[in-house]
C-alpha positions in Angstrom: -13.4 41.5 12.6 -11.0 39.3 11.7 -10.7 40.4 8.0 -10.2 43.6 9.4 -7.1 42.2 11.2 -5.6 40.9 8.7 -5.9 43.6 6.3 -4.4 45.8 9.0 -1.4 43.3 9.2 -0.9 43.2 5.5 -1.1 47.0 5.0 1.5 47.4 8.2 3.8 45.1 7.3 5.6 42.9 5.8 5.0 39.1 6.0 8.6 38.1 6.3 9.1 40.8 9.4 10.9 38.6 12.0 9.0 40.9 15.4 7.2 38.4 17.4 4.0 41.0 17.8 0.7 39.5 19.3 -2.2 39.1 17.2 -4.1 37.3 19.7 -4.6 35.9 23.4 -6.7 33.1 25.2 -5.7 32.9 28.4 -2.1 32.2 28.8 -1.7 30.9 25.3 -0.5 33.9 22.4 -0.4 34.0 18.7 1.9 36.1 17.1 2.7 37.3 13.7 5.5 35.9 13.0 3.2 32.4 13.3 0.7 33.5 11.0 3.0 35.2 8.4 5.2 31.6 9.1 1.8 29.7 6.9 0.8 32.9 4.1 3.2 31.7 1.0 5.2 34.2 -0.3 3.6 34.8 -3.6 0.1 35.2 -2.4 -1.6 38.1 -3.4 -3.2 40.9 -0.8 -6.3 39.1 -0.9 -5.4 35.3 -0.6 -3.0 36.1 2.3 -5.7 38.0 4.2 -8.3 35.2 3.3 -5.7 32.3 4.6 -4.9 34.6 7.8 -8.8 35.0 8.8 -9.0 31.6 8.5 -5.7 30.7 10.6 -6.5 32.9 12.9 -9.9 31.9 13.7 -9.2 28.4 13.7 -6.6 29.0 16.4 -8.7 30.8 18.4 -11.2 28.1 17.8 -9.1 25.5 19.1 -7.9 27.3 22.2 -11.2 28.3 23.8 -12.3 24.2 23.1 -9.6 23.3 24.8 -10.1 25.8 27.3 -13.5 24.6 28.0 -12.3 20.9 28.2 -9.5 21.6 30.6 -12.2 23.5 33.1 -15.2 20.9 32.0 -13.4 17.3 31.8 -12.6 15.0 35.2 -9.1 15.4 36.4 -8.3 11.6 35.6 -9.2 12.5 31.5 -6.8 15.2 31.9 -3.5 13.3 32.3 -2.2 12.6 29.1 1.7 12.7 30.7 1.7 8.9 29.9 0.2 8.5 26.8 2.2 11.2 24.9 5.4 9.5 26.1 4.4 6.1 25.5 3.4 7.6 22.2 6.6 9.9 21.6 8.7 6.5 22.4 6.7 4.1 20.0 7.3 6.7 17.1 10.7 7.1 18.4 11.6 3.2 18.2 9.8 2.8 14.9 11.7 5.0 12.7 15.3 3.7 14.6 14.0 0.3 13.6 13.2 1.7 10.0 16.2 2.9 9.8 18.3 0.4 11.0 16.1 -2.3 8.4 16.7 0.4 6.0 20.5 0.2 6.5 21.3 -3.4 7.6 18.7 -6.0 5.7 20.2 -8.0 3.0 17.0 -7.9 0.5 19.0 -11.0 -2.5 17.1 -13.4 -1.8 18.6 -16.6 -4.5 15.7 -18.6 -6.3 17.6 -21.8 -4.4 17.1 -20.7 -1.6 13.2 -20.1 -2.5 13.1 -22.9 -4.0 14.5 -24.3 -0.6 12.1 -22.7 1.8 9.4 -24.6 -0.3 10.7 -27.7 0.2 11.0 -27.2 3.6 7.3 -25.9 4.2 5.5 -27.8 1.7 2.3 -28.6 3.8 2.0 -24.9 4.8 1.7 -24.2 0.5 -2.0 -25.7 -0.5 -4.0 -23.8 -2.9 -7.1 -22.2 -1.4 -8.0 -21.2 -5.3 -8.5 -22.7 -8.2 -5.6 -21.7 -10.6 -4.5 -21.7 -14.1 -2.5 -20.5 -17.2 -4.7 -19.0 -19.7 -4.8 -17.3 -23.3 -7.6 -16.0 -24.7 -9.1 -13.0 -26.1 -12.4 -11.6 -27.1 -13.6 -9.9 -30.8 -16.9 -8.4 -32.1 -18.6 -11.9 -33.2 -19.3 -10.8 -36.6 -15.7 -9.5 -37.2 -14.6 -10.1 -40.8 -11.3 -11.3 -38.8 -13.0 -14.2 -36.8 -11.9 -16.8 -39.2 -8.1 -15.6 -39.2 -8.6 -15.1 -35.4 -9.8 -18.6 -34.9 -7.1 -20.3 -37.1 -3.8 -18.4 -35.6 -5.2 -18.6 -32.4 -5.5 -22.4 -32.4 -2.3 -22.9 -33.8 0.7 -24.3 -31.7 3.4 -22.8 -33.9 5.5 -20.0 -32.8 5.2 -17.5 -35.4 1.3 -17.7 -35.1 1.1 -16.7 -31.5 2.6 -13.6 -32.6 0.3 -13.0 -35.8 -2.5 -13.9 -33.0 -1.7 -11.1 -30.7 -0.4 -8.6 -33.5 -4.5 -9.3 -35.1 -6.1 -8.5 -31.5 -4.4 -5.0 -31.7 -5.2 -4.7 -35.2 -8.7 -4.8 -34.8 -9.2 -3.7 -31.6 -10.0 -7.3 -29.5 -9.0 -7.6 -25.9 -6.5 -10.4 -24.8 -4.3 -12.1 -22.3 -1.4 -14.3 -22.4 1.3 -14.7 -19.7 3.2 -17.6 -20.1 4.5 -18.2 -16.9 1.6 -16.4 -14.8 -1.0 -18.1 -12.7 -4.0 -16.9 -12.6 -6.7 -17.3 -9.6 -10.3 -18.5 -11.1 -12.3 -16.0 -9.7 -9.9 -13.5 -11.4 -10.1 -14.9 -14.8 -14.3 -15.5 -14.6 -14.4 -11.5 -14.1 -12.9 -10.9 -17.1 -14.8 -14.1 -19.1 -18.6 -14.4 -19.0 -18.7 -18.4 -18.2 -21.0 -19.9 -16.2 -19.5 -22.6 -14.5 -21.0 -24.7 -11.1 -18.5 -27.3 -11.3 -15.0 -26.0 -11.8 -12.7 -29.1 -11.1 -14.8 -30.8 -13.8 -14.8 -27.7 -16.3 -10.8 -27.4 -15.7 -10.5 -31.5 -16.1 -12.7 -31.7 -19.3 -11.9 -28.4 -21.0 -8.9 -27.0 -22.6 -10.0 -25.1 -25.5 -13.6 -22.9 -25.4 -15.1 -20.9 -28.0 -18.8 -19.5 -27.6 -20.7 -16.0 -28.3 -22.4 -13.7 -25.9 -23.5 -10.2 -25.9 -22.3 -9.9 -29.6 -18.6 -11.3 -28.8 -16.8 -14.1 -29.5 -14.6 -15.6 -27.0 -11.9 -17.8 -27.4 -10.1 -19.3 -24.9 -7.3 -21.9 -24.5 -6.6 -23.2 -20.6 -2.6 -24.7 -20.9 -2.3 -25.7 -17.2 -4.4 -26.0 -14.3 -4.2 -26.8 -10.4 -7.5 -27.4 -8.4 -7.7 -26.0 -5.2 -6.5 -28.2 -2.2 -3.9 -29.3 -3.9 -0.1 -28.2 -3.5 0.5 -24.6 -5.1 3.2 -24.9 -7.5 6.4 -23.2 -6.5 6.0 -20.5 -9.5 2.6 -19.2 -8.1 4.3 -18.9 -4.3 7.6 -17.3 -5.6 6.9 -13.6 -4.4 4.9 -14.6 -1.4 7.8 -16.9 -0.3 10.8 -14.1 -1.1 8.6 -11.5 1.4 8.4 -14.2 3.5 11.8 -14.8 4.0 12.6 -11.2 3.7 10.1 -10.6 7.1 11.9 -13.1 8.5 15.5 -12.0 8.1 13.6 -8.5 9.4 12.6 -9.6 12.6 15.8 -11.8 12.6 17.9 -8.6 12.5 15.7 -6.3 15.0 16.2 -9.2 17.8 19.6 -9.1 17.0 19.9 -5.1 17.5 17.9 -5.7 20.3 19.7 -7.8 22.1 23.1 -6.2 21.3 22.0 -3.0 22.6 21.4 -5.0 25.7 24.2 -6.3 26.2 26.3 -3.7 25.3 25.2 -1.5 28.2 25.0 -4.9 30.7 28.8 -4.7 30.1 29.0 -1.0 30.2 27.5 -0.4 33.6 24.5 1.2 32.1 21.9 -1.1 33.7 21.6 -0.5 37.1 18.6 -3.1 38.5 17.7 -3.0 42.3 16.1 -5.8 44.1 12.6 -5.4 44.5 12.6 -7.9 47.8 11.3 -6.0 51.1 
């Protein structure tokens, strides 16, 4: 039936025609179509816009005789939803003012001294719950006709090497890392690194340069600096954590602040009007 509708509507008329003519009814509620014409795009073809109004059509009809049924079937008391769609309407409403006014209003520079200040200041609340460290190291096939050259530049502390080291692993295809100034978390670096390690504060202490083989790779690994866990996070690793930080605060800072302005604005304006509550 409905396909038959729709071709009906397509063959009378066109989809942009403004007359608000009824295409269906469930009780009191109406569609018309105008609203149905409203969702068919404009360069749809005959048979997609009839496909997409059947399927409007009968999902509107759907939807009205369920809530049809649920008006006459559900308890009066699950049928006051008054106060939730207002408490809802004004949570959404307050949101995107707040949005907007953070949007508008929040000073996002945040200086490195005054990071590096809000560090100082909350140094017991910054202990490492990780093991962390800075790492280089890369992996090759282990009979690569490269490892010798591999080995040498990557062992070497000279400038120029490191870059022959890392212009070789994309020569012959090896994976690597190397961030100077990055941290990185253990458990992060073991899922790139197939090491075995039960003791990590001892393997960190005792190791700083680890070559071995498995699964037909060689792996070659160099740890520069490390920090065990329980100890105090280094200001580098807790840069970006503390700038959102501070950021949140300045955030909340300036939505009190609107707040409270707001208030007072209309406590001195009259607006508030607040009657004792004493019989």
């Amino acid at each position: 039936m409905l396909g038959v509708l729709s071709s009906i509507l397509l063959g009378s008329c066109k989809w942009n025609d403004d007359r608000a003519e009824l295409i269906a009814e469930i009780g009191d509620k109406q569609l018309t179509r105008k609203e149905v014409s409203d969702i068919v795009p404009d360069n749809s073809t005959e048979q997609d816009s009839a496909s997409l109004a059947d399927h409007y059509i009968h999902d509107w009809i759907t939807k009205q005789l369920i809530i049809s049924k649920a008006e006459s079937s559900l308890p009066e008391e699950l049928l006051t939803f008054e106060e939730l769609i207002e408490n809802y309407r004004s949570s959404l409403l307050i949101y995107a003012f707040e949005q907007e006014w953070v949007r508008q209003k929040l000073d996002t520079v945040i200086s490195d001294q005054e990071i590096e200040q809000y560090y100082n200041d909350n140094e017991s609340n910054f202990q490492l719950k990780d093991y962390i460290l800075k790492v280089k190291f890369c992996a090759l096939a282990a009979d690569s006709k490269q490892a010798a050259a591999m080995k040498k530049v990557f062992g070497s502390a000279k400038p120029e090497d490191l870059v022959k080291w890392q212009q070789l692993c994309v020569d012959i295809g090896a994976s690597y890392y190397y961030e100077e100034e990055e941290w990185m978390k253990w458990d992060d670096f073991i899922k790139q690194i197939p090491l075995e390690v039960y003791d990590v504060a001892g393997f960190l202490k005792k190791k700083n340069v680890i070559e071995f083989e498995k699964d037909n790779n060689l792996y070659l690994i160099s740890i520069m600096e490390y920090q065990l866990a329980g100890s105090k996070s280094p200001l580098s690793f807790e840069h970006d954590k503390i700038k959102s930080m501070i950021i949140n605060k300045r955030k909340l800072k300036l939505l009190e602040d609107m707040r409270q302005a707001i208030y007072t604005k209309a406590e001195q304006d009259g607006d508030i009007k607040i009657y004792s509550i004493k019989k």
